[in-house]
Every structure is written in structure tokens, then in C-alpha cells.
C-alpha positions as CSV (number, residue, x, y, z in Angstrom):
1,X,113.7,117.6,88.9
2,X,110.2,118.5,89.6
3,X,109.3,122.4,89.9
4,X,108.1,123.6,93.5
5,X,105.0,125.1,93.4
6,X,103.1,126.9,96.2
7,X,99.2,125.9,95.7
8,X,98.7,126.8,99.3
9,X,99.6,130.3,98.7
10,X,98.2,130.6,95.8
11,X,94.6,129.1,97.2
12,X,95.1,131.5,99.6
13,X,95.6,134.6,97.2
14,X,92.2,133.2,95.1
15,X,90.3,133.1,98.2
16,X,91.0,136.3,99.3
17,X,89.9,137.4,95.9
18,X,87.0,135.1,96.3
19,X,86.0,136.5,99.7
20,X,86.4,140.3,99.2
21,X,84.2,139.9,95.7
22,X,81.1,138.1,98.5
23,X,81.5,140.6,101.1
24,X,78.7,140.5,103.1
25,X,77.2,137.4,101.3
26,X,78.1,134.5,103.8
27,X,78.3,134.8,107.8
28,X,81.7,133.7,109.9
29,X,80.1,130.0,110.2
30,X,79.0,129.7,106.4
31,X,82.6,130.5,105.3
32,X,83.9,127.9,107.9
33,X,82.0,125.5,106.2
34,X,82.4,126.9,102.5
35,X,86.3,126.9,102.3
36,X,87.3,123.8,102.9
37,X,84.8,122.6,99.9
38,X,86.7,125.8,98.2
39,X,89.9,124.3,98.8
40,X,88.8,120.6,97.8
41,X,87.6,122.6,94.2
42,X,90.6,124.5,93.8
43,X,92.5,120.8,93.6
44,X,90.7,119.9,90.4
45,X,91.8,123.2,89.1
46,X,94.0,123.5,85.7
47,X,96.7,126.3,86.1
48,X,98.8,127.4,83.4
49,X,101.6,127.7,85.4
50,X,101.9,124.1,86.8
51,X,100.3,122.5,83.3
52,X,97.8,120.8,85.3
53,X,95.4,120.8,88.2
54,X,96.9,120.4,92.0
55,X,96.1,117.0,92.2
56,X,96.9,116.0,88.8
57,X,100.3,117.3,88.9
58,X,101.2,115.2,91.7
59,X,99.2,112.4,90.4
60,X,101.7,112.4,87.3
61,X,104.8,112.4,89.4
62,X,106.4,108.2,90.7
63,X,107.1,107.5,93.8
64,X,110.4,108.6,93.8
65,X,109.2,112.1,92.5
66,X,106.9,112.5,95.4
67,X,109.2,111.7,98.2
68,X,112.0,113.7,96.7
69,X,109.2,116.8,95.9
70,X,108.3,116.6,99.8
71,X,111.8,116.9,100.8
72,X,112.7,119.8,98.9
73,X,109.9,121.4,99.9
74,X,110.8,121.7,103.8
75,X,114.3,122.2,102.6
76,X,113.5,124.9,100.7
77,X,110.7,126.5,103.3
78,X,107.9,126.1,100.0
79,X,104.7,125.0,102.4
80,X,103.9,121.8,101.6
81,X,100.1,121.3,100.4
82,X,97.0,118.9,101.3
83,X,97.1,117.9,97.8
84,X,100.8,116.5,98.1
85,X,100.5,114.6,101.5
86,X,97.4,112.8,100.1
87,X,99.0,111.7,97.4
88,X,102.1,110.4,99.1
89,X,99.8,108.8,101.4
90,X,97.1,107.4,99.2
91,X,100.0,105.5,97.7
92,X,101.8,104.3,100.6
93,X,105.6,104.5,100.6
94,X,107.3,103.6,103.1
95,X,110.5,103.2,101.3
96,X,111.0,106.8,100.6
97,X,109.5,108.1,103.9
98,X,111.8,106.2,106.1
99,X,115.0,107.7,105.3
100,X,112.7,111.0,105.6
101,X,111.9,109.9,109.0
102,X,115.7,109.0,109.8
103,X,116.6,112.4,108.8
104,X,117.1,114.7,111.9
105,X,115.0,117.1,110.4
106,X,112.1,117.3,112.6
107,X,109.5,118.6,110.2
108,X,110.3,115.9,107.5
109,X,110.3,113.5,110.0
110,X,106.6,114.6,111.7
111,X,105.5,114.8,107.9
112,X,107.0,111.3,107.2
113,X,105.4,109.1,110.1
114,X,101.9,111.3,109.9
115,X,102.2,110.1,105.7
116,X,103.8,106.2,106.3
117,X,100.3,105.0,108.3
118,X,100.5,101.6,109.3
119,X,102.8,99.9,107.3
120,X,104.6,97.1,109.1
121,X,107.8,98.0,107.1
122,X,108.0,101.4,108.9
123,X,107.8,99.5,112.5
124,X,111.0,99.3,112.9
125,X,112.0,102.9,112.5
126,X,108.8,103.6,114.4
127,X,110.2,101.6,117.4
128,X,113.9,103.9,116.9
129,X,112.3,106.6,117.0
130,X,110.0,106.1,120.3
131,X,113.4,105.0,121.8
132,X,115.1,108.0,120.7
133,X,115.3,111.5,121.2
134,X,112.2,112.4,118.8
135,X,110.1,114.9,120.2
136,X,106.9,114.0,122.0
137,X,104.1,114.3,119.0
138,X,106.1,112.0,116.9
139,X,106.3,109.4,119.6
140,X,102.9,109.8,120.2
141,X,102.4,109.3,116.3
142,X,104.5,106.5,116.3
143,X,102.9,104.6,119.2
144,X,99.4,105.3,117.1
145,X,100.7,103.3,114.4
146,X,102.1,100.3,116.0
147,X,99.0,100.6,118.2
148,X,97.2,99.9,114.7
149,X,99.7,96.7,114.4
150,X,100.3,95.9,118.0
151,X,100.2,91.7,116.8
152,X,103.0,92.8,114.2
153,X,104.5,95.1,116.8
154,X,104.2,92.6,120.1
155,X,107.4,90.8,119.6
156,X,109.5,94.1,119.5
157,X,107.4,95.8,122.3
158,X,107.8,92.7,124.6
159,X,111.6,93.3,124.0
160,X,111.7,96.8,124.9
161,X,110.0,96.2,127.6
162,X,112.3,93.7,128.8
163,X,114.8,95.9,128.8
164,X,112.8,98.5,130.6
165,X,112.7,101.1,127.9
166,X,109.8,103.0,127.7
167,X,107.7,100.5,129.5
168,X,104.6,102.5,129.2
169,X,105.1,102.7,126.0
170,X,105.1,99.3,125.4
171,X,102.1,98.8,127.2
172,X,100.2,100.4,125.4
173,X,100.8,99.0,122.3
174,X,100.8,95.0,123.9
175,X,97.0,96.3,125.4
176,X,96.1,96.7,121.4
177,X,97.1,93.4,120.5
178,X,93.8,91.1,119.2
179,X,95.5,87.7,119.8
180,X,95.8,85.9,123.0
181,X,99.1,85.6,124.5
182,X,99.8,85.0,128.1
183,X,103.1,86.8,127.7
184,X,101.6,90.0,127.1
185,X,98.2,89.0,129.6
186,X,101.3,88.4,132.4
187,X,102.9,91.5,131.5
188,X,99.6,93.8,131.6
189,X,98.7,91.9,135.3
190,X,101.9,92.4,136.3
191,X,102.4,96.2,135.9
192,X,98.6,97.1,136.9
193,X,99.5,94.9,140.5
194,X,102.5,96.7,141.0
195,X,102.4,100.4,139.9
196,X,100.1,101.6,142.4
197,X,100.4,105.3,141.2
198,X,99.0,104.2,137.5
199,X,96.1,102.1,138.5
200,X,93.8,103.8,136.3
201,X,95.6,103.7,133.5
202,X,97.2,100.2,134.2
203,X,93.7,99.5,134.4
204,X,91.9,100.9,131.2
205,X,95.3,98.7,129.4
206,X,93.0,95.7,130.8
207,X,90.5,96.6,129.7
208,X,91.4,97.8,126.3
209,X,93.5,93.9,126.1
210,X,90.3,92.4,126.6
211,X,91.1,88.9,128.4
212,X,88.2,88.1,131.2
213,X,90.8,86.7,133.4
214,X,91.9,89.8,134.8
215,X,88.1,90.3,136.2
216,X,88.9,88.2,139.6
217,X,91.8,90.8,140.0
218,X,89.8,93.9,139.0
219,X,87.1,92.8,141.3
220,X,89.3,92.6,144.3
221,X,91.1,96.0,144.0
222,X,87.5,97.7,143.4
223,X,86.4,96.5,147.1
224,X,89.1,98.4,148.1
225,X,88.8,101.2,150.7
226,X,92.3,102.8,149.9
227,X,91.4,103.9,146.4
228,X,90.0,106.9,145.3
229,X,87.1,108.0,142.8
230,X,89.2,108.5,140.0
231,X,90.3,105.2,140.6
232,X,86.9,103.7,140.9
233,X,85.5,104.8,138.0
234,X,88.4,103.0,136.0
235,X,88.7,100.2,137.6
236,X,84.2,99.9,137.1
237,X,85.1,100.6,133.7
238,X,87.3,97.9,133.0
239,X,85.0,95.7,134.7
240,X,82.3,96.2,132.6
241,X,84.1,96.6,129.7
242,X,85.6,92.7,130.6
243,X,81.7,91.6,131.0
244,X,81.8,92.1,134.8
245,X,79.3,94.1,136.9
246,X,80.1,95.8,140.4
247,X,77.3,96.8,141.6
248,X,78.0,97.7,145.5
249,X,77.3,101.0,147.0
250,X,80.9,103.4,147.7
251,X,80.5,106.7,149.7
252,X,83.5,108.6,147.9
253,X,82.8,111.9,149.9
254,X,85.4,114.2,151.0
255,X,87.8,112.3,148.1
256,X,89.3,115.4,146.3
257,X,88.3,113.8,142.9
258,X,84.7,113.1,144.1
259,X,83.9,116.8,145.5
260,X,85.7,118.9,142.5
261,X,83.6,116.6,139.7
262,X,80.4,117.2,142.4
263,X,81.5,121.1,142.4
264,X,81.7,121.7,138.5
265,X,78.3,119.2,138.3
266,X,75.8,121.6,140.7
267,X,73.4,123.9,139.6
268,X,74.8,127.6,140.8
269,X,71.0,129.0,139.7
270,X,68.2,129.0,142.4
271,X,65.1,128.9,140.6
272,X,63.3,127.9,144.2
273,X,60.1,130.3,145.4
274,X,62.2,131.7,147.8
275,X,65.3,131.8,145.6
276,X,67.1,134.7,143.7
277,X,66.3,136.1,140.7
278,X,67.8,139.0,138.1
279,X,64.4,140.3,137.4
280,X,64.6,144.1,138.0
């Protein structure tokens, strides 16, 4: 079994070492800038007490070793480093990170999906876990990396949706998917028809899906004089995005959306003849 070490803190207690010998040397912004290159030095650093440099150490350990080092530490409350994630995620191991991510432990499982990436063998636990009780950053985590395999994912996401579990979702990952299918084209029509309340973002799913058939459709709810700014602007968005152009003249004043982005867009300073100024 590996030894835990803390290179975070012990970064930390160089730095402060590092920064009380420069006092005075480098502004707030410049040391902004400088530790991060500090940190990224510090990981090809040999310490006696590990045997090896941050990286290295790691480096040396299998698969296995990794996974079983990144449990222990959340188990154990050692922070887990930069230089450990990387290497679990340079590597790719989904084998040992989805029983992390099955665990219940909701820092192991946030570390786990954030490390897995893409991998098509993690989709399925991906999918549990949007349909689960995870909290809301891992779902939106998870929904990032099916998004990255929606045409892997489509078949699955079409299910759920079926089934009316977390429809949007589902959408969202079927508006990511780069080959044609009139399933998901029927399914992305359908919900942006009927879900007046998320036009806009029934509408940017269109858009994002990419099929120029929904322009007839788009064009007609655009001419519209029930919908609002907000509205507007995504729905001109996805036309153009589709190839599209709308090019007619709306008069959205008195719309709530319309007046507050007019509000925060006018210039408070008179600089007029007549106007104001703070000159004493």
C-alpha cells in the first residue's frame, strides 16, 4: 500500500517560504501569474521524503495504485493534489473510477466523473447517476460528458426520454448528436412546439442539432406577435445559426426584457454643452 502524501500542503508551506523571502518583489497580479508556474515547478521536484518528484511518484504507481491512492485519500481527509488527478486522468480509467463513482461518497464520486472524461464505458453510470439522486454539479458533469458522446449516448437518452425522465436532460444531450436521425429531429420539434415556457431554450437545442428543416418552423414562431425579446433573440439565433436570415423590423418596446437590457445599455453621463459636469 502506497504512502499518502500531502504535496498540496507542503507546496503551500514552500511557498509561503518562497513569498515571505520576495516581499515586496512582485505585485498582487505578478504573484497571480507566478504561482501557478510555481506550483507546475514544484511537480518536477525530488523530495526525500516521497523518493521522487510529485509527478514521478504517481507516474510509478499502476492503475490500480492510482485509483486505490485517490480513494484513501478522501477517506482519510489527505487533500488530494493536481499532480494526482492528472495522472489518473492522462491515463484514463474508467474501470477503477466507476465503482468510485457508485460509491455514495459524494466527493469521490465528483472526483471520479470530473477524472473518467468521455469514456463511453462510463455512459452508463453517467446515465444512473443523472437519474439518481446525485447532486446537481455531478449531473451537470455527467450531462457534459455524454454531451461529448451524445451519438454513443442517443440510444439511452431516447429511452429516458421515453419514459419521461429527465426530459431536459435528454435533450440536451440528443441536440449534441452529429448524425442525422429523424428520431431525435422529431423529438427536438416536438418539445420546442409544445413547451411554450422553454422556447428559448427549446430553441437554441435546434439550433445546436443543426438540421435546416426546422427553419420553416423557426421562421413562423419568429413572425409572432405573442413572443417576447428574449424570445426573439433566440429564436434569430437559431435561425441564423440554421443558415436562415430574418430580417423584418419588431418594435419590442415596453417588453420587460427589451427595456431592462435598454436600461443597463444607456449612457447615465451627460457630456452635452448644456449637460452636467463634476468639474468644481
Amino acid at each position: 500500500m502506497k504512502k499518502l502524501f500531502d504535496f498540496d500542503g507542503m507546496f503551500d508551506r514552500k511557498l509561503a517560504e518562497y513569498m515571505e523571502e520576495n516581499a515586496g518583489k512582485y505585485t498582487e497580479k505578478q504573484w497571480e501569474s507566478l504561482i501557478p508556474k510555481l506550483y507546475k515547478n514544484f511537480g518536477d521536484t525530488f523530495l526525500r521524503s516521497a523518493g521522487a518528484t510529485p509527478r514521478g511518484y504517481y507516474g510509478a504507481m499502476t492503475d490500480e495504485e492510482l485509483i486505490d491512492t485517490l480513494r484513501r485519500h478522501v477517506e482519510e481527509g489527505v487533500p488530494v493534489s493536481d499532480f494526482l488527478c492528472n495522472e489518473i486522468e492522462s491515463r484514463g480509467c474508467p474501470d477503477g473510477l466507476i465503482p468510485l463513482m457508485r460509491s455514495g461518497n459524494e466527493q469521490l464520486v465528483t472526483l471520479a466523473v470530473n477524472l473518467a472524461g468521455d469514456d463511453p464505458k462510463a455512459f452508463d453510470t453517467y446515465f444512473d447517476l443523472l437519474t439518481g439522486d446525485a447532486n446537481g454539479d455531478v449531473k451537470d458533469t455527467a450531462v457534459e460528458r455524454l454531451k461529448a458522446g451524445a451519438d454513443l449516448a442517443k440510444a439511452r437518452a431516447i429511452e429516458l426520454y421515453d419514459g419521461n425522465v429527465e426530459r431536459e436532460y435528454m435533450l440536451e444531450i440528443l441536440s449534441r448528436c452529429k448524425e442525422r436521425d429523424d428520431r431525435v429531429f422529431d423529438i427536438l420539434m416536438k418539445e420546442f412546439r409544445t413547451s411554450p415556457d422553454e422556447l428559448p431554450m427549446h430553441a437554441s437545442y435546434l439550433a445546436t442539432y443543426g438540421d435546416e428543416r426546422a427553419l420553416p418552423v423557426l421562421l413562423e414562431y419568429i413572425d409572432r406577435d405573442d413572443i417576447n425579446y428574449l424570445e426573439y433573440q433566440e429564436l434569430k439565433f437559431a435561425i441564423e445559426a440554421l443558415g436562415g436570415v430574418y430580417t423584418k423590423l419588431r418594435d419590442f418596446t415596453g417588453d420587460p426584457y427589451f427595456e431592462e437590457i435598454r436600461s443597463q445599455s444607456q449612457t447615465v453621463v451627460d457630456f452635452t454643452p448644456g449637460g452636467k459636469t463634476d468639474e468644481a
